[in-house]
C-alpha positions as CSV (number, residue, x, y, z in Angstrom):
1,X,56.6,-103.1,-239.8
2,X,57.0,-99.5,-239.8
3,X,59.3,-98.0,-236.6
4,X,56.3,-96.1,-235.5
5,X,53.9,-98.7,-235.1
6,X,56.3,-100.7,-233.2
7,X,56.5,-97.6,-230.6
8,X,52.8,-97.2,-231.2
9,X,52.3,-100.5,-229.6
10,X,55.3,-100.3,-227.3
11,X,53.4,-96.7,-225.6
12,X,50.1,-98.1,-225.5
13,X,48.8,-99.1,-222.3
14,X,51.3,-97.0,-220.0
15,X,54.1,-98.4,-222.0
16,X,53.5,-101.4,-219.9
17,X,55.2,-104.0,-222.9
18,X,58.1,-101.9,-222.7
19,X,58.5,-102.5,-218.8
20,X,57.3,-106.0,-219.0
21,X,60.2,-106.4,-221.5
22,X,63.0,-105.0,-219.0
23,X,61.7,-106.9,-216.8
24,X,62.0,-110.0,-218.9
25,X,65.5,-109.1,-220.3
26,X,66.9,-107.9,-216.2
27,X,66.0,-111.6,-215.5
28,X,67.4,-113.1,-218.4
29,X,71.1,-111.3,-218.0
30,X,70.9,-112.3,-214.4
31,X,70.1,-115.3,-215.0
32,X,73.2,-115.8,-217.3
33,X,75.6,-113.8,-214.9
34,X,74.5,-116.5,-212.5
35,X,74.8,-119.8,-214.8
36,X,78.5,-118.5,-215.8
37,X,79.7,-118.4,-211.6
38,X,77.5,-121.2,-210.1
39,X,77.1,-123.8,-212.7
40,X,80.1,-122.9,-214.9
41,X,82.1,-122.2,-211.7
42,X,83.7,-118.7,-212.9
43,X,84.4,-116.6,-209.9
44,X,83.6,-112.9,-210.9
45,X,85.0,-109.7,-209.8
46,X,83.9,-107.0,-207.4
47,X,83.3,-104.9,-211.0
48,X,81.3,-108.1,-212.1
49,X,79.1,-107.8,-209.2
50,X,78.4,-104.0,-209.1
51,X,77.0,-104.7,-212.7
52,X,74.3,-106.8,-211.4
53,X,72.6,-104.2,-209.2
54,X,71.4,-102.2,-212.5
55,X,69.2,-104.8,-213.3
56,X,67.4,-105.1,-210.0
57,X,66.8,-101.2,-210.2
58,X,65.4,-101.7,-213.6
59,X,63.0,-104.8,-212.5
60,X,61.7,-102.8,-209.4
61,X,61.2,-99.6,-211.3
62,X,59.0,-101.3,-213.5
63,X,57.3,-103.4,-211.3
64,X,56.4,-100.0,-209.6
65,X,55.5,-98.7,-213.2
66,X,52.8,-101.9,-213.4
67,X,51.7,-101.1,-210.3
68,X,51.4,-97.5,-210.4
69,X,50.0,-96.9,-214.3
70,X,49.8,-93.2,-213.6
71,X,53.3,-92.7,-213.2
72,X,54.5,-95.4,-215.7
73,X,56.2,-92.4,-218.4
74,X,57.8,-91.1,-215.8
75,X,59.8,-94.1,-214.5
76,X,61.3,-93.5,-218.0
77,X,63.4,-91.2,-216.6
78,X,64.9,-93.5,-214.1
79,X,65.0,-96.1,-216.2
80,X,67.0,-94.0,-218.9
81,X,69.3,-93.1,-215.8
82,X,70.0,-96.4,-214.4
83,X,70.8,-97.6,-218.2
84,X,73.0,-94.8,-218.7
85,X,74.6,-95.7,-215.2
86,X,75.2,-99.4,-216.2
87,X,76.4,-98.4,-219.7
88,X,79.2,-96.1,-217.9
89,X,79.6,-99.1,-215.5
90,X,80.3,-101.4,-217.7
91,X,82.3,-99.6,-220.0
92,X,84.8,-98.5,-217.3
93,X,85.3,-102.3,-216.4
94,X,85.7,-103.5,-220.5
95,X,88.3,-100.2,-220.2
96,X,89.7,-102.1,-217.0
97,X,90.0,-105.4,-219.0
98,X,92.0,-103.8,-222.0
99,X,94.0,-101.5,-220.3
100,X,92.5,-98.0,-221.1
101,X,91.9,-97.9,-217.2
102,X,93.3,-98.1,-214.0
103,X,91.7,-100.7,-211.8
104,X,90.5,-98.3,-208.6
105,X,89.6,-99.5,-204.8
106,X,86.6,-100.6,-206.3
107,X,88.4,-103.5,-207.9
108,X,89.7,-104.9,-204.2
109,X,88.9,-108.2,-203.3
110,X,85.4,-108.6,-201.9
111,X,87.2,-110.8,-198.9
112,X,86.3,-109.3,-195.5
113,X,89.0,-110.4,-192.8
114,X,87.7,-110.0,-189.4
115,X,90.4,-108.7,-186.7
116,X,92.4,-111.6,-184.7
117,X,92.1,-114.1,-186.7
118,X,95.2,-116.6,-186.5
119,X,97.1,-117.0,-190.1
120,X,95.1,-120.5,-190.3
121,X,92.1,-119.1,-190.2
122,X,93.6,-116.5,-192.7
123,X,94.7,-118.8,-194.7
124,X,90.6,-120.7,-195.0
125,X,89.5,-117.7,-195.4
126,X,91.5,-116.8,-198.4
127,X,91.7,-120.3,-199.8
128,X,87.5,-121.3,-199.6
129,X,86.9,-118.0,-201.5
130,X,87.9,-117.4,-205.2
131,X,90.0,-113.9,-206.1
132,X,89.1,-112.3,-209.6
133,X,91.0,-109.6,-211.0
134,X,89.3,-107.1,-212.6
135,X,92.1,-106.6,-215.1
136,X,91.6,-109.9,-216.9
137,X,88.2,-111.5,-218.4
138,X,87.3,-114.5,-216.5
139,X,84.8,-115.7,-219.4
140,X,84.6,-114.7,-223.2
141,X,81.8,-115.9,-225.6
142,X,82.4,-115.2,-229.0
143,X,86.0,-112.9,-228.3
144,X,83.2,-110.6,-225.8
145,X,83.8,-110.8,-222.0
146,X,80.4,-110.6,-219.9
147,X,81.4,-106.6,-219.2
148,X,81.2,-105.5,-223.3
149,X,78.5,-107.9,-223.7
150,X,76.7,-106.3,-220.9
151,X,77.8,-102.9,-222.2
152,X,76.3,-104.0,-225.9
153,X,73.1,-105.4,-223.9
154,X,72.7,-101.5,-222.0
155,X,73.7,-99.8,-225.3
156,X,70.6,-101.3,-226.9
157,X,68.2,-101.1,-224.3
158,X,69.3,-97.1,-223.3
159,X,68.8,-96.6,-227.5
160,X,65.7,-98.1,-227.1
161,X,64.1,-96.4,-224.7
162,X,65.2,-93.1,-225.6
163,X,63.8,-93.7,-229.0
164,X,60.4,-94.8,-227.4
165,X,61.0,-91.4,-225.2
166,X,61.5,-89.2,-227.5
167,X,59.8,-90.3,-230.8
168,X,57.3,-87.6,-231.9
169,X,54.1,-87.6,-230.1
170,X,52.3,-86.4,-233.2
171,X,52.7,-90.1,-234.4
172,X,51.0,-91.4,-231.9
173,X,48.5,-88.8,-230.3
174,X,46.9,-89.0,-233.8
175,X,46.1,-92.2,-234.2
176,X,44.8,-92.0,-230.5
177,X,42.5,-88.9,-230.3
C-alpha cells in the first residue's frame, strides 16, 4: 500500500480514523500506565504522573473533533502541540533517569502533610504512601523504562500526524474533486 493512500484514507471523513486512532492508543497507554502501579504494584513518580495528562488532552480533543466535524483539521494543531509537549515531557524524565538532568521541584514527593500533625500521624502518612524517585526507573520492559517508551510512543504518533498534516494536498484534492 502506497503512503498516500494510507493518508488518503486516514483524511477522509474529517480525519475522523486518525482521531478515533488517538483515542484508541491514549486509552491503551493509560491503560498500561495503570496495569504497571495497580495490578503490578509499581509506585510511579510525580514525573510518571505529569505524563499521563497528555493523553487525556489528546482523547478530549478528539472527542471534540468527532463531535465538531467542521473544526476536525484544526484540532491538528493542538493535537501536534500536546504531542510535542509530551515528547519534551518525557524526554526530560528519560534525561532524569540517565543522568543528563537535574531532577527539579517537579520531582518532589507528591505527599501533602497537613500542619499539626503529631510525628505518628507523620509517620502513617509517609509509611501508607509509596515514594518514587524520579532518578531511577521503577519498571523496564525490554531494557526501556515506561518514560523512553512513552517518548518512542509520542515520537511516532507526533511523526505521524505531521505527515498526515503536511502531506501534499495535490494528492489528495485530486482524487476528491
Amino acid at each position: 500500500m502506497k503512503v498516500s493512500n494510507i493518508i488518503d484514507f486516514i483524511r477522509q471523513n474529517n480525519f475522523r480514523v486518525l482521531h478515533i486512532f488517538l483515542i484508541s492508543i491514549s486509552i491503551f497507554a493509560l491503560i498500561c500506565a495503570y496495569i504497571v502501579e495497580y495490578i503490578m504494584h509499581f509506585a510511579p513518580c510525580p514525573l510518571c504522573i505529569y505524563q499521563r495528562f497528555p493523553y487525556l488532552c489528546l482523547i478530549k480533543i478528539s472527542i471534540t473533533a468527532l463531535i465538531f466535524k467542521k473544526i476536525s483539521k484544526y484540532t491538528l494543531i493542538f493535537i501536534s502541540f500536546t504531542l510535542l509537549c509530551a515528547c519534551l515531557l518525557a524526554f526530560y524524565h528519560a534525561g532524569i533517569e540517565h543522568g543528563i538532568f537535574e531532577p527539579s521541584a517537579i520531582c518532589s514527593s507528591l505527599i501533602h502533610i497537613p500542619e499539626h500533625l503529631s510525628i505518628k500521624h507523620i509517620k502513617e502518612i509517609f509509611y501508607s504512601q509509596p515514594i518514587t524517585s524520579c532518578t531511577k526507573a521503577a519498571f523496564k520492559m525490554f531494557k526501556l523504562s515506561m518514560s523512553e517508551w512513552n517518548l518512542l510512543l509520542n515520537l511516532g504518533l507526533l511523526i505521524g500526524v505531521l505527515t498526515v498534516w503536511f502531506y501534499p494536498q495535490s494528492h489528495y484534492e485530486e482524487k476528491h474533486r
